[in-house]
C-alpha positions in Angstrom: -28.9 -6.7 -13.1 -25.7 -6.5 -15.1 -22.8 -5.1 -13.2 -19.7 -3.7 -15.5 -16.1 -4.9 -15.0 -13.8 -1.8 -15.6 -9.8 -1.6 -15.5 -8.9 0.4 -12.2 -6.9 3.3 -11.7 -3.4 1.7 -12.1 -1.5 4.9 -10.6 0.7 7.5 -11.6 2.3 7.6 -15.0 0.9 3.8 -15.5 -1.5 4.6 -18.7 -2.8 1.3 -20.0 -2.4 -2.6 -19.0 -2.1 -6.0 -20.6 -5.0 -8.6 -19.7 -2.9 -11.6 -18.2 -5.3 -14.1 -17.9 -9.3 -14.5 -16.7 -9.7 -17.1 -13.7 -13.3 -17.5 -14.7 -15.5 -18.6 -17.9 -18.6 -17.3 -19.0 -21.4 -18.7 -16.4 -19.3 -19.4 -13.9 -19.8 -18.4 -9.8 -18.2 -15.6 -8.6 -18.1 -14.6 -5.1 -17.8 -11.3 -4.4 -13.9 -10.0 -4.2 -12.8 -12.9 -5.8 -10.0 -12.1 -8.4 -11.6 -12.5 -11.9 -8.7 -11.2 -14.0 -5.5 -10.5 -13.8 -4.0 -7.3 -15.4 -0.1 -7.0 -16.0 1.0 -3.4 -16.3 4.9 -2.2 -16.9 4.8 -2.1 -12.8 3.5 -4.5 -11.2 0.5 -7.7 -11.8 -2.4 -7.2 -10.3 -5.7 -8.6 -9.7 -9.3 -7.7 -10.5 -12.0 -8.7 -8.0 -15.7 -9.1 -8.3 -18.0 -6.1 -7.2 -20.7 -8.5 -6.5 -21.6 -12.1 -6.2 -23.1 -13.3 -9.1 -22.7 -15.1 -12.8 -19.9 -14.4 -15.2 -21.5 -12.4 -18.4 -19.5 -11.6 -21.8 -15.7 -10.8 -21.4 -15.1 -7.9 -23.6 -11.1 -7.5 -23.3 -9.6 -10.8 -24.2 -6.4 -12.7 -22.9 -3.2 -10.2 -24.3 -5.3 -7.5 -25.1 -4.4 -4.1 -24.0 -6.3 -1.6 -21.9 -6.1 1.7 -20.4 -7.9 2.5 -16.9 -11.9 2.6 -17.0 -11.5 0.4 -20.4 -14.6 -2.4 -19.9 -13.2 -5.8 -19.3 -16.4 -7.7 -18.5 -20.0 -8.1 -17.2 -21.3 -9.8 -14.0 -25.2 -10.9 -14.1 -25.6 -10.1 -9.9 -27.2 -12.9 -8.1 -25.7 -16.2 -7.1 -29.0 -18.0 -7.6 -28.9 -16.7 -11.6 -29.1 -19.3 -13.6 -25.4 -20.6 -15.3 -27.0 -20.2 -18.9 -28.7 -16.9 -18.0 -27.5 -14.3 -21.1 -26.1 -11.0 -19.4 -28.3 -8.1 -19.6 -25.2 -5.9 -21.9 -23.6 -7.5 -24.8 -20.3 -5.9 -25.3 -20.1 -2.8 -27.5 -19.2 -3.7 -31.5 -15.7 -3.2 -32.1 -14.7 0.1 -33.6 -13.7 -0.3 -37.2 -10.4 -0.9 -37.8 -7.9 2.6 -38.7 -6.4 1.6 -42.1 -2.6 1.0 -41.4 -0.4 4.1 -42.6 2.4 3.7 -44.6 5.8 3.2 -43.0 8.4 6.5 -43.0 10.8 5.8 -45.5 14.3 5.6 -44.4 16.1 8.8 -44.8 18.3 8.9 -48.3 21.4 8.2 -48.4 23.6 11.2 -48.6 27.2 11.8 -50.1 28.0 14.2 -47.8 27.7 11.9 -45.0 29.8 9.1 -43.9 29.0 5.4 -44.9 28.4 4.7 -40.8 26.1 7.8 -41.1 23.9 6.9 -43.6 24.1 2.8 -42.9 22.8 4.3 -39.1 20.1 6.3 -40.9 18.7 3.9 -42.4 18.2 1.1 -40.1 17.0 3.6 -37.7 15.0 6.0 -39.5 17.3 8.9 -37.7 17.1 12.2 -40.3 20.8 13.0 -40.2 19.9 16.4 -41.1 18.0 16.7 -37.5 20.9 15.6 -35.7 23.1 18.4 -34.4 26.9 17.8 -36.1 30.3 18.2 -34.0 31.9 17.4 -36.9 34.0 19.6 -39.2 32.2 22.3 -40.8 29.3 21.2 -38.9 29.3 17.3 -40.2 27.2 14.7 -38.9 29.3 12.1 -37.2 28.6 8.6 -36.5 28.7 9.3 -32.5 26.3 12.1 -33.0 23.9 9.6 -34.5 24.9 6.7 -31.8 24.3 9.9 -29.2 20.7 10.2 -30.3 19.8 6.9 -30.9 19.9 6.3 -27.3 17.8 9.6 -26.2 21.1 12.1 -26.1 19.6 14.3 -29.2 16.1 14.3 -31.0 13.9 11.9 -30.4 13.5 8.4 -32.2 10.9 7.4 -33.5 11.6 4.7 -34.9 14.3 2.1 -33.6 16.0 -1.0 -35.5 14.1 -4.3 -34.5 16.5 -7.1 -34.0 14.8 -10.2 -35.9 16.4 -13.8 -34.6 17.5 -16.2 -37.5 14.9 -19.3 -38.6 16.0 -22.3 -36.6 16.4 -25.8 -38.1 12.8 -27.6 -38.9 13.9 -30.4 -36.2 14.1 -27.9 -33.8 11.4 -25.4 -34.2 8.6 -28.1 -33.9 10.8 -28.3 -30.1 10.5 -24.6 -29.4 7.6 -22.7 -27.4 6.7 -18.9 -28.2 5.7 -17.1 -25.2 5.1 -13.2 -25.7 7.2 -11.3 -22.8 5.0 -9.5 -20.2 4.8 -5.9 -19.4 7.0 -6.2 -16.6 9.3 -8.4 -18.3 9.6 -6.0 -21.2 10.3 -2.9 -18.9 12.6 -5.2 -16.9 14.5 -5.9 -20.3 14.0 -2.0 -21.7 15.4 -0.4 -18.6 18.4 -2.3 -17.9 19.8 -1.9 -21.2 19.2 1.6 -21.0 21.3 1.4 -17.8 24.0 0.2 -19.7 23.1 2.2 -23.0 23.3 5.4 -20.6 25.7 5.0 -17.4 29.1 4.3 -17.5 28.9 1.7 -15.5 31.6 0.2 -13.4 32.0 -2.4 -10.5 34.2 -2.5 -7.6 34.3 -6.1 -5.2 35.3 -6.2 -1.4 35.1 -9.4 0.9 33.5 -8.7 4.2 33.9 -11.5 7.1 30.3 -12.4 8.0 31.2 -13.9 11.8 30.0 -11.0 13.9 26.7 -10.4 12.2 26.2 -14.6 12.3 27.4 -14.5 16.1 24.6 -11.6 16.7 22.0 -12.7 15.1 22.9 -16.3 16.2 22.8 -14.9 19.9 19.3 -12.8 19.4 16.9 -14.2 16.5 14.9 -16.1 18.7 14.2 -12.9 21.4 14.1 -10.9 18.7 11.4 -12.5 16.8 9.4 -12.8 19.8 9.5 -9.3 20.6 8.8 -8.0 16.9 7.2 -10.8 15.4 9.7 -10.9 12.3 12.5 -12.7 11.7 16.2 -11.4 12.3 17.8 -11.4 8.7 21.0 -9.5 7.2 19.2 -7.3 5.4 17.9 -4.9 8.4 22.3 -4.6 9.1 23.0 -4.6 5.8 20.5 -1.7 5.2 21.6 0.1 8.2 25.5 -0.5 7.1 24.6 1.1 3.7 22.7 4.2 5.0 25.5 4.8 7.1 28.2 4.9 4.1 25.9 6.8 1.9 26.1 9.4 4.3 29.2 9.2 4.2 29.5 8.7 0.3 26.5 11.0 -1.0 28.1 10.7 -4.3 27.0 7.5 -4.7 23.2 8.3 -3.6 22.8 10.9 -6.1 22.1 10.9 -9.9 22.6 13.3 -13.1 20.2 15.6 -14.0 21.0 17.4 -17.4 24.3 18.9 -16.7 23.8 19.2 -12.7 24.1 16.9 -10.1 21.1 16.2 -7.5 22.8 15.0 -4.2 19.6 13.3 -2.0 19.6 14.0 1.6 17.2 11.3 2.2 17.7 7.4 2.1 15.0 5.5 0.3 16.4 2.1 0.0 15.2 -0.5 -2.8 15.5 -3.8 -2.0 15.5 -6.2 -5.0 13.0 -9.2 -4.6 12.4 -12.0 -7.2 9.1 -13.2 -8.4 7.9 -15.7 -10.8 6.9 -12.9 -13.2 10.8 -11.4 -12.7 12.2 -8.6 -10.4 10.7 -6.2 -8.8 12.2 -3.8 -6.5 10.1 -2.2 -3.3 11.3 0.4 -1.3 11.9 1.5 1.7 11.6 5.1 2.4 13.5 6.8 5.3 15.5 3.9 6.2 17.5 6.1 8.2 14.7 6.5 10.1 13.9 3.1 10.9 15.6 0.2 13.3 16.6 -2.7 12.1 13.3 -4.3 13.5 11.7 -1.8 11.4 13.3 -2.5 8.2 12.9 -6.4 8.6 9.4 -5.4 9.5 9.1 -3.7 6.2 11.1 -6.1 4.0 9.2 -8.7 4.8 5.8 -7.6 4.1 7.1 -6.2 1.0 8.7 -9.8 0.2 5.4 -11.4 1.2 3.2 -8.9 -1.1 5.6 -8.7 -4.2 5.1 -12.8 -4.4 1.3 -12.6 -3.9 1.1 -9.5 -6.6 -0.1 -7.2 -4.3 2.5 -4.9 -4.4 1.3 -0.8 -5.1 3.1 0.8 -7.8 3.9 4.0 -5.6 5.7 1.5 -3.0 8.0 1.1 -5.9 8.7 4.5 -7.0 11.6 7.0 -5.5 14.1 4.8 -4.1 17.7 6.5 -4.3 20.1 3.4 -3.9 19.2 -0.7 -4.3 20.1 -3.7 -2.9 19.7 -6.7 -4.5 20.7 -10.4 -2.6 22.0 -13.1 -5.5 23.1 -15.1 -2.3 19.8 -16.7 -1.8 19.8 -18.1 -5.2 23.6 -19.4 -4.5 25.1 -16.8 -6.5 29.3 -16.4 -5.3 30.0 -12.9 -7.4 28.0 -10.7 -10.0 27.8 -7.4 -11.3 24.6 -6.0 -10.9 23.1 -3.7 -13.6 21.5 0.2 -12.2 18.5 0.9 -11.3 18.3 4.2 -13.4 18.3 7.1 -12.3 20.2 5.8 -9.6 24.1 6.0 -9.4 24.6 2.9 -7.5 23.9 -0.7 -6.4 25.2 -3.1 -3.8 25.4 -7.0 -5.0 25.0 -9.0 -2.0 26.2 -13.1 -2.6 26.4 -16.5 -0.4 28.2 -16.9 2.1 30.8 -19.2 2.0 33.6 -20.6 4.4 37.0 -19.7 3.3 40.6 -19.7 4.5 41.7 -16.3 5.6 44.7 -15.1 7.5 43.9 -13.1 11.2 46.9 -12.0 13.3 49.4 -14.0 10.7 47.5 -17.4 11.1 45.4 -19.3 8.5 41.9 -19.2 10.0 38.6 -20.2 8.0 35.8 -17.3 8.4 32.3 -17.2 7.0 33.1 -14.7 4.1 30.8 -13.0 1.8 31.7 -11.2 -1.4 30.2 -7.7 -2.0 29.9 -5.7 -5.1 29.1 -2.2 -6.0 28.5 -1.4 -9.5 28.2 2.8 -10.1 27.9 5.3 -12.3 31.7 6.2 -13.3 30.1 9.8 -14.4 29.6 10.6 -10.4 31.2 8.1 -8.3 34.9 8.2 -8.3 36.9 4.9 -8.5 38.4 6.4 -4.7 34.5 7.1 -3.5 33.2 3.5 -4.9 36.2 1.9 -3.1 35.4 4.0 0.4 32.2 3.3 0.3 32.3 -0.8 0.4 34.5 -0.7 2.8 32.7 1.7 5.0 30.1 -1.6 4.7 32.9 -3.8 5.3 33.5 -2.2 8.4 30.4 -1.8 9.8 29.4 -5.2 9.6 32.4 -7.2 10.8 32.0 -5.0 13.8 28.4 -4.2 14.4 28.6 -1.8 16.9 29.8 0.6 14.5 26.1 0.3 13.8 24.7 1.2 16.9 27.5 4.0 17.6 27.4 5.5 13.9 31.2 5.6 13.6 
């Protein structure tokens, strides 16, 4: 009997998916739950097992295709004992006819009334001046109020300029390898430039000396993994050192709305994690909620799940502030880009013996540079400053921690 292969539910506001690769042929063994396909959305990657042991049939959605949830990807002939050559009982539907193309909209004509930077903007976007809303005098379009809609802050665009790279030399294109970007790579590329399109983005840098947190964890890793079964990293302090200055900072865990500010009474932390398909960032909710166990707890099964693409996409939705750890990768200073909507983002970086001066002597002291990068529109230059050093404090004395001074 032929058993269907059907895209699952891919989850809120996810409406279609990209078909990564199979990891079977036609008339090959399956066992059941084995991954058969792997499906890329804007999200996260995921993997499509088999209902039920058997034989490979027709593939119906091909490598890069794109499909929405339901869409049939495949068949399975059930039965290990099938024969290989065995012909699936469904052949896959005949493609619908291909929609003629429609014609491109023209760009919009130039017009005398408008600027030069007004109608050269018009017509490599395809913006209708006329739709745009002037602040000019007498009601002129102006080349900001075009620049304003472009990026979302008027009508909508429908169609954008596509940036088209120059030929390269013939000795080195024959040297070159074109690989199409995936989902999440594009939404990775799509949302930080909006970040910067949108926010006015700043960054502020503190130095925090890293010897108490090493002493502590020095003193209790090996109790405390034997008692929770996780590892004792920064993050759990660092976590708890951030929900403590957001409290005290709620600027800086809020975000614009329109004209109003939304200030979040709640702490759901992001913490940035690298994969080989790029960043992804899962969070946790209610960190103020949690002990540092708790959050190590978390942050590792989160790190464990994000490299094996089993992440869910709700896991990744809602977070009010992020965290992101370039020190792992050996990274001394950065400035991190938003995670949109929110207002701000802590750059964590190696740690790094340096000479310092304590009590007027030259001393060296593991030292860590932090970053905050944050949305100039909320966050005061005075708040942004506070607020690393509100971090600064707690961790070069972590009792802070414990007391929440």
């Amino acid at each position: 009997m032929a058993i269907e292969i059907r895209v699952p539910t891919l989850g809120e506001s996810v409406s279609e998916a990209t078909v990564g690769k199979w990891f079977k042929k036609p008339g090959d063994l399956v066992k059941a739950d084995e991954p058969i396909v792997e499906l890329e959305t804007d999200k996260v990657t995921l993997e499509v097992n088999a209902p039920a042991a058997g034989i490979l049939g027709d593939i119906v959605a091909k490598d890069g295709d794109t499909v929405e949830p339901g869409a049939l990807l495949g068949s399975l002939q059930e039965g290990g004992a099938a024969s290989a050559s065995a012909a699936p009982a469904a052949s896959a539907p005949a493609p619908a006819p291909t929609a003629p193309a429609t014609a491109p909209t023209p760009a919009p004509a130039a017009d005398k009334n408008n600027g030069p930077a007004v109608n050269r903007i018009a017509a490599e976007t395809g913006i209708n001046p006329a739709a745009v809303a002037g602040s000019g005098k007498d009601g002129r379009v102006t080349k900001g109020d075009m620049l304003t809609t472009l990026v979302g802050g008027g009508a909508p665009v429908s169609v954008a300029p596509v940036q088209v790279r120059a030929p390269s030399a013939l000795d080195d294109a024959s040297r070159e390898e074109r690989v199409r970007m995936t989902k999440l790579r594009q939404t990775i590329a799509r949302r930080l430039k909006d970040a910067q399109n949108t926010a006015a983005m700043l960054t502020t840098f503190n130095d925090v000396d890293m010897s108490a947190v090493m002493n502590l964890r020095a003193e209790y890793k090996t109790v405390f993994e034997k008692k929770y079964g996780t590892k004792l990293g920064f993050m759990g302090l660092f976590v708890k050192a951030c929900v403590q200055a957001l409290k005290d900072v709620p600027a800086v865990n809020a975000e614009i709305d329109g004209q109003d500010l939304i200030y979040k009474n709640y702490y759901h932390l992001g913490i940035a994690v690298g994969t080989e398909k790029g960043l992804v960032v899962p969070v946790v909710r209610d960190a103020d909620q949690l002990s540092v166990a708790g959050i190590e707890q978390k942050i590792a099964d989160f790190g464990k799940r994000a490299r094996d693409g089993q992440l869910k996409i709700d896991e990744m939705q809602g977070g009010t502030f992020t965290i992101t750890n370039g020190g792992i990768y050996g990274s001394l200073m950065s400035t991190p880009i938003l995670n949109a909507p929110q207002s701000g983002i802590l750059g964590m970086h190696r740690i790094e013996e340096r000479p310092v001066v304590r009590n007027g002597q030259i001393v060296i002291r593991p030292m860590m540079y932090l970053a905050l990068s944050y949305d100039h529109r909320i966050v005061d230059g005075k708040e942004a400053v506070t607020f690393l050093v509100r971090i600064k404090e707690a961790l070069e004395d972590p009792a802070r921690l414990v007391l929440e001074l």
